[in-house]
ZADO-1210 file (C-alpha; in nm, 4 decimals, padded with zeros to 6 digits):
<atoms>
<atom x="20.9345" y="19.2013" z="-00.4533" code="UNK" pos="1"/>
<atom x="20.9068" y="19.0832" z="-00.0817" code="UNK" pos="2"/>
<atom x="20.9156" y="18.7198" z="00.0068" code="UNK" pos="3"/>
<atom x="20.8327" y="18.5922" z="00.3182" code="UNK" pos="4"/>
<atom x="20.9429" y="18.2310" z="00.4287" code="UNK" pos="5"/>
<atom x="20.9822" y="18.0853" z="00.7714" code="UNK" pos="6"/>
<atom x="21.3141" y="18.1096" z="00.9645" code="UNK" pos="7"/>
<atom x="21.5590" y="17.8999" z="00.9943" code="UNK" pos="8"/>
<atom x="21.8954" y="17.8999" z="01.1602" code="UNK" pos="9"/>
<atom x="22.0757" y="17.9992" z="00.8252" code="UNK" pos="10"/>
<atom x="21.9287" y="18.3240" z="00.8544" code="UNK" pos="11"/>
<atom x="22.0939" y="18.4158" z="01.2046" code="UNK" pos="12"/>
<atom x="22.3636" y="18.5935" z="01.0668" code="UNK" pos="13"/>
<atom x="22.1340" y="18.8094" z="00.8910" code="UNK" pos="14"/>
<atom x="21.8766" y="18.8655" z="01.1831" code="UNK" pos="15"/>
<atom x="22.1405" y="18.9177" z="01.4676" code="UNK" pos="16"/>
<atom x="22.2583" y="19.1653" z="01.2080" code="UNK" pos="17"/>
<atom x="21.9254" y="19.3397" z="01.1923" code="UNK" pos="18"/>
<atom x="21.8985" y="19.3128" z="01.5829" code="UNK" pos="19"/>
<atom x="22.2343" y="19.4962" z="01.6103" code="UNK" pos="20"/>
<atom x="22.1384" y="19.7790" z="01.4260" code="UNK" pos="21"/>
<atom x="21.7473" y="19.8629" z="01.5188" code="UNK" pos="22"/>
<atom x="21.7538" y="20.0826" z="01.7598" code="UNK" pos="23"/>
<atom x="21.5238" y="20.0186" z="02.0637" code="UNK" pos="24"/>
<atom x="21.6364" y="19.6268" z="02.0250" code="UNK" pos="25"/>
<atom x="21.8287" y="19.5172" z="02.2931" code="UNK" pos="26"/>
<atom x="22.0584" y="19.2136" z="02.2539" code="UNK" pos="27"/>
<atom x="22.0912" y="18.9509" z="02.5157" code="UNK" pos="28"/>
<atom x="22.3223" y="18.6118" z="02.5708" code="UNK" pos="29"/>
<atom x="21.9855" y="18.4545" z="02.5089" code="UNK" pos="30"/>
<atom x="21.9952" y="18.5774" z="02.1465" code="UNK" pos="31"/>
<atom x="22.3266" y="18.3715" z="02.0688" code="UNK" pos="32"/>
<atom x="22.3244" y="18.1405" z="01.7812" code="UNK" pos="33"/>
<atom x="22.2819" y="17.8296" z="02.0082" code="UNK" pos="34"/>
<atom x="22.0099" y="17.9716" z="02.1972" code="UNK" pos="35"/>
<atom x="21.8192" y="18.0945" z="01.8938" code="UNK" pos="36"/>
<atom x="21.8308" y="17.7352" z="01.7379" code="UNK" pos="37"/>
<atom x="21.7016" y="17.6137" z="02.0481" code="UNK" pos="38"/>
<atom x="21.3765" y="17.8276" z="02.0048" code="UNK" pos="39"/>
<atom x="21.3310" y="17.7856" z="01.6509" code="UNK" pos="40"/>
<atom x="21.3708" y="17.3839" z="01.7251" code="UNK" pos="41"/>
<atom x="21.1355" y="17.4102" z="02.0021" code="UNK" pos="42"/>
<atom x="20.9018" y="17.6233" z="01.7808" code="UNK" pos="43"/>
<atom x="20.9181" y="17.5080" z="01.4254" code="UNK" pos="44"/>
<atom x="20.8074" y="17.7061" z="01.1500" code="UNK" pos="45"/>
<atom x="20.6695" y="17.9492" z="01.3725" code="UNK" pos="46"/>
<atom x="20.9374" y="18.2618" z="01.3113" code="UNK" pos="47"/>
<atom x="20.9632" y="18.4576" z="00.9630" code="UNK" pos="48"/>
<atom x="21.1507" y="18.6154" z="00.8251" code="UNK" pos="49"/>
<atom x="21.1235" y="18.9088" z="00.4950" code="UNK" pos="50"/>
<atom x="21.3208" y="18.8869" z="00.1950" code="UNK" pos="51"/>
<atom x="21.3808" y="19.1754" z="-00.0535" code="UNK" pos="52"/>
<atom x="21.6101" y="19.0528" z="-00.3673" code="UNK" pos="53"/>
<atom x="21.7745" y="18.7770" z="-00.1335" code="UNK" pos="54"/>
<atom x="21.8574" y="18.9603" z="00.1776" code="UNK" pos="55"/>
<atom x="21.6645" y="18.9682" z="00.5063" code="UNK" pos="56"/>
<atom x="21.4766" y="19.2726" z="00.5245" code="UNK" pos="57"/>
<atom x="21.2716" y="19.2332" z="00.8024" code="UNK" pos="58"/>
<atom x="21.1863" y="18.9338" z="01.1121" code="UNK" pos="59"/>
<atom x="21.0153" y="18.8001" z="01.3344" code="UNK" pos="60"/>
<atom x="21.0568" y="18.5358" z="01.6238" code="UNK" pos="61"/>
<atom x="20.7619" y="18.3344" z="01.7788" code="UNK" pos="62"/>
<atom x="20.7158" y="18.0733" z="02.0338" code="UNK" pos="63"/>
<atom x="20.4433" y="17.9115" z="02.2533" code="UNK" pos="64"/>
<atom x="20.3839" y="17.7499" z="02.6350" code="UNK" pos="65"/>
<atom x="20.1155" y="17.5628" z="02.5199" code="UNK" pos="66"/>
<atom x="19.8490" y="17.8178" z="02.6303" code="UNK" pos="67"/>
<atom x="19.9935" y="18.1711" z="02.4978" code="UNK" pos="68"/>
<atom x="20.1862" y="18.2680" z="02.2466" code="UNK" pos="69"/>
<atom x="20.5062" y="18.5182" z="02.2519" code="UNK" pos="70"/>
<atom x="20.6357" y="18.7324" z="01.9821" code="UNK" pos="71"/>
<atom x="20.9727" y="18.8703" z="01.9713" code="UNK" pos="72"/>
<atom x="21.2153" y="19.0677" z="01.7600" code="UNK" pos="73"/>
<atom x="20.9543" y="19.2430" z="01.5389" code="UNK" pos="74"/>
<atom x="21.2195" y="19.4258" z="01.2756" code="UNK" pos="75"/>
<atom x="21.1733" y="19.5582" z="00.9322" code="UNK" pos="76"/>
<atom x="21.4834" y="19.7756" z="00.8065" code="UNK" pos="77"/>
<atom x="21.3604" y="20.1365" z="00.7367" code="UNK" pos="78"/>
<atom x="21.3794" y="20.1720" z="00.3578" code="UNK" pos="79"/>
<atom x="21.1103" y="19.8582" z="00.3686" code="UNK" pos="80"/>
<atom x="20.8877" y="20.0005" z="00.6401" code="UNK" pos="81"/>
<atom x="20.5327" y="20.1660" z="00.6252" code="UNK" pos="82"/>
<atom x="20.4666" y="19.8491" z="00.2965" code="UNK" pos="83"/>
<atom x="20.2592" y="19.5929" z="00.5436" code="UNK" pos="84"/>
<atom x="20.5858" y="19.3521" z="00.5869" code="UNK" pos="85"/>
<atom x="20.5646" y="19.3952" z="01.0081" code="UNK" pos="86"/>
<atom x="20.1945" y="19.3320" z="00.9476" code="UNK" pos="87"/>
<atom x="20.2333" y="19.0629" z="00.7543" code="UNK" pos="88"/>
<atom x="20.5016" y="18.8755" z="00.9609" code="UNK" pos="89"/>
<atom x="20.3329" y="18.8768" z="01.2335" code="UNK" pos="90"/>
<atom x="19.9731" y="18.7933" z="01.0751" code="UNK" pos="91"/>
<atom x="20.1993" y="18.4492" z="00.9931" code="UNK" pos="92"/>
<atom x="20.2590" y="18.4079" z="01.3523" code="UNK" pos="93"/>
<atom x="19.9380" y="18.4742" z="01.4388" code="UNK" pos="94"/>
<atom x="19.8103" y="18.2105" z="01.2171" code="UNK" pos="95"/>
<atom x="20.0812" y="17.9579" z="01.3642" code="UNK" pos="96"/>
<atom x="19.9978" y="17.9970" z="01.6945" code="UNK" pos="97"/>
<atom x="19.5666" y="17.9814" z="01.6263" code="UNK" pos="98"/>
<atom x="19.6535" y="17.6591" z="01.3880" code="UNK" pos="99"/>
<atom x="19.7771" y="17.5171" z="01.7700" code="UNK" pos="100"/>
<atom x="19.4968" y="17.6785" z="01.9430" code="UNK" pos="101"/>
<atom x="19.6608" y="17.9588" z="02.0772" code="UNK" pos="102"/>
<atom x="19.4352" y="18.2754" z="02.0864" code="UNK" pos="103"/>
<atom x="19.6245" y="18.5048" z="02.2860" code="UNK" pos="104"/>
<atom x="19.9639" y="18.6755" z="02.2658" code="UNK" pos="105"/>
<atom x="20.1813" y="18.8619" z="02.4516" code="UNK" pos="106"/>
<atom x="20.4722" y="19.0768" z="02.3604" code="UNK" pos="107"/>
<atom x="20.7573" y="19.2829" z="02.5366" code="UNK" pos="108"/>
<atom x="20.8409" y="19.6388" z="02.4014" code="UNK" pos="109"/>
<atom x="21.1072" y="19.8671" z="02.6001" code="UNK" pos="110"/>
<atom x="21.0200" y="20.1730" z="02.7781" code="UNK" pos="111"/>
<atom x="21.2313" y="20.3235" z="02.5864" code="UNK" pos="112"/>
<atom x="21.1227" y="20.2215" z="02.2629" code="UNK" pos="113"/>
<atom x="20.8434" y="20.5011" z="02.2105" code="UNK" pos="114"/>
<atom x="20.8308" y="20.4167" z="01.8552" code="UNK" pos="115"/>
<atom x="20.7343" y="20.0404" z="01.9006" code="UNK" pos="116"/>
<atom x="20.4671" y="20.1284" z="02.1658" code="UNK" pos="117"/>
<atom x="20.3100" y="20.3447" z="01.8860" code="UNK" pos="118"/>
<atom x="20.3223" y="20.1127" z="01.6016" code="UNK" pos="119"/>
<atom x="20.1292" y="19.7947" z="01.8417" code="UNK" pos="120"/>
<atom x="19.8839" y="20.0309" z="01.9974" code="UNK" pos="121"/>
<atom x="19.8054" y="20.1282" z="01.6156" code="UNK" pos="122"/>
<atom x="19.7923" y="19.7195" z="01.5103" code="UNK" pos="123"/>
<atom x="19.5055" y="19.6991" z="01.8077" code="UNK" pos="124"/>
<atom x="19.7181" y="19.5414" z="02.1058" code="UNK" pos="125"/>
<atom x="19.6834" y="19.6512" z="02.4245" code="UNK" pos="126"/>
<atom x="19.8804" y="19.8012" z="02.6795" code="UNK" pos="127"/>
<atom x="19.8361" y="19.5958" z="02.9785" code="UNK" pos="128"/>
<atom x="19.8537" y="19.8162" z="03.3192" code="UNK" pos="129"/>
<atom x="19.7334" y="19.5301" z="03.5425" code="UNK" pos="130"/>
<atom x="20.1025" y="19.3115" z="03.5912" code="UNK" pos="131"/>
<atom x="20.4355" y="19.3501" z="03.5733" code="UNK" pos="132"/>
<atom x="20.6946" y="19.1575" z="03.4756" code="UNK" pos="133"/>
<atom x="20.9704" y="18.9849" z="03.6881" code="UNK" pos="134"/>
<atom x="21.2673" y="18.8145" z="03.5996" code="UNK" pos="135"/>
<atom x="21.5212" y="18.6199" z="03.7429" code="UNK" pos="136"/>
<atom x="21.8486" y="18.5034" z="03.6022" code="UNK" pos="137"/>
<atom x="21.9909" y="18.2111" z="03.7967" code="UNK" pos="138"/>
<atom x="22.3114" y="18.2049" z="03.6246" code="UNK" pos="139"/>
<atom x="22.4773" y="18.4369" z="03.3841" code="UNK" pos="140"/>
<atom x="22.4071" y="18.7896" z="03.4939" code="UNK" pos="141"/>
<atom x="22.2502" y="19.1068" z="03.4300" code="UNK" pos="142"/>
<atom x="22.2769" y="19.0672" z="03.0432" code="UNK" pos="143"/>
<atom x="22.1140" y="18.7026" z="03.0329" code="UNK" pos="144"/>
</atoms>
């Protein structure tokens, strides 16, 4: 049976573990332990997480400026997949962010990730081809 409860810091041993072996997930300094408790503190109950016989099977962060909501780190292990967990994680966020007010949400997927691409055209999100994103990293380089 799948459980799925909200996220806490506990779990990030668990999750980064998940992160580190998804492939098209790419790991930043901004997904250390300290910075992760940041956004679940500045976002509670907002990120989920999927439980299968007491270990995380699957995740999901989420956050909010106030006018749009942001999903990241959309994982379910493979053995799991294709059983409406991704769905259902992120129907919870979803339902956070609308709770707020929030009606629109925005995602980032990497080029590379052909697979991911696929499975949120098929959930009914769009592809935007009218911006791009920029960055900038003030301090802490490339992998910030």
């Amino acid at each position: 049976m799948i459980t799925i409860r909200r996220m806490t810091i506990k779990d990030y041993e668990s999750v980064i573990e998940l992160m580190r072996n998804t492939p098209g997930i790419s790991l930043r300094d901004a997904d250390s332990r300290e910075s992760t408790a940041r956004c679940l503190d500045r976002n509670p109950g907002m990120s989920f997480v999927a439980e299968a016989e007491g270990a995380v099977c699957g995740c999901v962060m989420c956050g909010h400026d106030g006018r749009r909501g942001y999903l990241q780190h959309l994982i379910v292990l493979p053995e799991y997949r294709r059983q409406g967990i991704a769905h259902e994680l992120v129907e919870r966020c979803l339902q956070c962010l609308e709770a707020l007010g929030i009606y629109k949400c925005h995602l980032d997927v990497l080029k590379v990730n052909e697979a991911a691409g696929r499975y949120w055209s098929g959930q009914g999100w769009t592809l935007r081809e009218d911006i791009d994103r920029y960055s900038m990293v003030r301090q802490g380089g490339e992998n910030a």
